[in-house]
C-alpha positions in Angstrom: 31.9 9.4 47.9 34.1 8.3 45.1 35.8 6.0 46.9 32.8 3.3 46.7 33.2 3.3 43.1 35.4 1.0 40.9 37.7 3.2 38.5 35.4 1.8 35.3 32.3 3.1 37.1 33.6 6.7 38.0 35.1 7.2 34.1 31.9 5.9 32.4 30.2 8.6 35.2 32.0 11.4 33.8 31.3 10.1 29.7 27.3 10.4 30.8 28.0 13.7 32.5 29.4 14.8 29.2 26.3 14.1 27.6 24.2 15.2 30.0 25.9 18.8 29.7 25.1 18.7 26.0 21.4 17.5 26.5 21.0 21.0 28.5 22.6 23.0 26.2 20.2 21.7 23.6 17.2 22.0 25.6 16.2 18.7 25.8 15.0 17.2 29.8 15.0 14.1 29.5 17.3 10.9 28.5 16.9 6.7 28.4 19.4 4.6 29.3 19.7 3.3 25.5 20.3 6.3 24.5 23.2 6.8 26.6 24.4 3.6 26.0 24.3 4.3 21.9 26.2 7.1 22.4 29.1 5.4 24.1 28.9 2.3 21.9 28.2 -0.3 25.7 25.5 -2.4 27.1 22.2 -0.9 28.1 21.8 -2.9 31.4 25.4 -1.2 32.2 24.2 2.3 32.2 21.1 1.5 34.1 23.2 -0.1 36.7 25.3 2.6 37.0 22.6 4.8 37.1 21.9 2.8 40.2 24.8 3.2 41.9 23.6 7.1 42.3 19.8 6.1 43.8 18.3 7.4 40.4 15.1 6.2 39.7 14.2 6.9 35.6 10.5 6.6 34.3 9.3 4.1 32.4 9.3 5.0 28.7 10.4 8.5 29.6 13.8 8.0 31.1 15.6 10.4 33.2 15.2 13.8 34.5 19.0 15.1 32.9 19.7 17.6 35.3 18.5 16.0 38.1 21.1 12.9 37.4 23.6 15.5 36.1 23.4 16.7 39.8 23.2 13.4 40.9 27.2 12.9 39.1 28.4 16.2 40.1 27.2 15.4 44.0 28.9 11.7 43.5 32.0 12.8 41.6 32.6 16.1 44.0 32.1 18.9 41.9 30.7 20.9 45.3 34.3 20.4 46.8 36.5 22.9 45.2 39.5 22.5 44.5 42.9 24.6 44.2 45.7 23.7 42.3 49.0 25.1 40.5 50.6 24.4 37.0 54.1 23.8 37.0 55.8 24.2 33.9 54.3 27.2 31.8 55.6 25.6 28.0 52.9 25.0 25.8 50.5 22.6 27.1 50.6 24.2 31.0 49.7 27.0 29.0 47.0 25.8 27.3 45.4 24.1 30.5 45.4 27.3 31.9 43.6 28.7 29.1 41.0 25.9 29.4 37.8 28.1 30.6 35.7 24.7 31.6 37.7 23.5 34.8 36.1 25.6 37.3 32.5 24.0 35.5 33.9 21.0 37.5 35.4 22.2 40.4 39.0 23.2 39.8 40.3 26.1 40.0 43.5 27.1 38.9 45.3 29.8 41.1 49.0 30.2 39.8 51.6 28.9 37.2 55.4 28.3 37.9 58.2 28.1 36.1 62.4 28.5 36.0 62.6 30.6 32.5 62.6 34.4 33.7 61.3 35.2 30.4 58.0 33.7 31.1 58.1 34.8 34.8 55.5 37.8 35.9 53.5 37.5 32.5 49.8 36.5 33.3 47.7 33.8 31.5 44.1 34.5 32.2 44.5 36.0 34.9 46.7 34.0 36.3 50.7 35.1 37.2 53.5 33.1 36.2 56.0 32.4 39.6 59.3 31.5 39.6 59.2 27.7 41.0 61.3 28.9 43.9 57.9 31.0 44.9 55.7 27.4 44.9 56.6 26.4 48.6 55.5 29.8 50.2 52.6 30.1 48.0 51.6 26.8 48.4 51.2 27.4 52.0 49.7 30.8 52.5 46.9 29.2 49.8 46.4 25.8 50.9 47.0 24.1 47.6 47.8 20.3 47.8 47.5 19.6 44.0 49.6 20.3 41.0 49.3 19.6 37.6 52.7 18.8 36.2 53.3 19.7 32.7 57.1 19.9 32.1 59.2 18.0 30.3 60.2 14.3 30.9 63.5 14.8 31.9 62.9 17.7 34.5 60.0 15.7 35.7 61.5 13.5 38.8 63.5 16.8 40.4 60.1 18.6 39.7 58.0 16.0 41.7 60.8 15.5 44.7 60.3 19.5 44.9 56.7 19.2 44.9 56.8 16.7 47.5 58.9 18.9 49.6 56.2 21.7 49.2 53.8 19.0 50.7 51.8 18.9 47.4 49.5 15.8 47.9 48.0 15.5 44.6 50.0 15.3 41.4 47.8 15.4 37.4 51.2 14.2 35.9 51.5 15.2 32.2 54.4 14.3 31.8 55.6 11.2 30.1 58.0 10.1 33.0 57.2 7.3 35.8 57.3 9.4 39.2 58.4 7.9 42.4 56.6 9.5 45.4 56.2 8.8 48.7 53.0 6.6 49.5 51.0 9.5 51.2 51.1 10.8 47.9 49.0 10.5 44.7 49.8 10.6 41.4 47.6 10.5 38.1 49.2 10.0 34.9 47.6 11.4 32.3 49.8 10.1 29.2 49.0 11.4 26.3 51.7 10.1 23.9 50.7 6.5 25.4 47.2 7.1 24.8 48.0 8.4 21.1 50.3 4.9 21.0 47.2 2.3 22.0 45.1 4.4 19.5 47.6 3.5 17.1 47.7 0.0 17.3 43.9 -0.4 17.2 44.3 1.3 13.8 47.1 -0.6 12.6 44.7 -3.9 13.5 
């Protein structure tokens, strides 16, 4: 269902789903479009129109029902899909991913880490063993996992991916700050975090 929706769209989606999420925790059952739209610092008629997009119809003066259009984004962004994945590379940010408690709130669920350093090998982070890499083709079958998120480092990252794609791992959450070449049946999202930090800088420098 994602598919039918521009990039822009899905990512301001998952900003209102955010909010949503903290307008339960809070008690509170209702929410206006301007509200939203303060929040995020953007246009009023652009949260209504993506509010839209999902066939949500808000109430006049009242707004709308939260955790009926909280469903409405979990249904559009596929949180009733679950899906499997490994971490390979178990330094300090895989392992703080796999310490993140909130992914399975959104439909991912974690189910191994891998790594070459024996040292790390068999220990268990929430639950979760630590493979030898070698492990991640076998495993990868028996389980039917198709996504990895990559977290080591930049220069292990290429021979990481080409061994990925051997596994047939379809789905790659690259952290790593390295431009992977894959195969076109393949997908890759970069998640850079140093570039990020590096756009946020210059907007401050301004």
């Amino acid at each position: 269902m994602t598919g039918k929706f521009p990039d822009t769209v899905i990512n301001r989606l998952t900003l209102y789903h955010c909010i949503l999420v903290d307008y339960i925790k809070n008690e509170v059952q209702t929410i206006t479009s301007s509200a939203i739209a303060s929040l995020l610092r953007i246009d009023d008629s652009q949260v209504r129109k993506d509010i839209s997009l999902l066939k949500n119809t808000g109430k006049s003066r009242v707004g709308y029902d939260v955790l009926e259009l909280k469903n409405s984004i979990e249904r559009t962004l596929g949180f009733e899909r679950p899906k499997n994945a490994f971490i390979v590379g178990a330094g300090n940010l895989g392992m703080a991913l796999a310490n993140y408690n909130n992914f399975t709130d959104y439909g991912l669920n974690v189910a191994a880490l891998f790594d070459n350093d024996k040292n790390k090998i068999g220990k268990r982070v929430q639950n979760k063993e630590i493979y030898n890499i070698s492990e991640l083709p076998n495993l990868a079958d028996k389980l039917n996992i198709e996504m990895a998120i990559l977290t080591v480092p930049m220069q292990a990252a290429q021979k990481t991916v080409d061994f990925l794609v051997q596994s047939n791992i379809k789905y790659i959450w690259n952290f790593s700050p390295a431009v992977l070449v894959v195969p076109d049946d393949v997908m890759v999202w970069n998640e850079n975090l140093m570039g990020n930090f590096l756009q946020f800088s210059y907007k401050i420098g301004k």
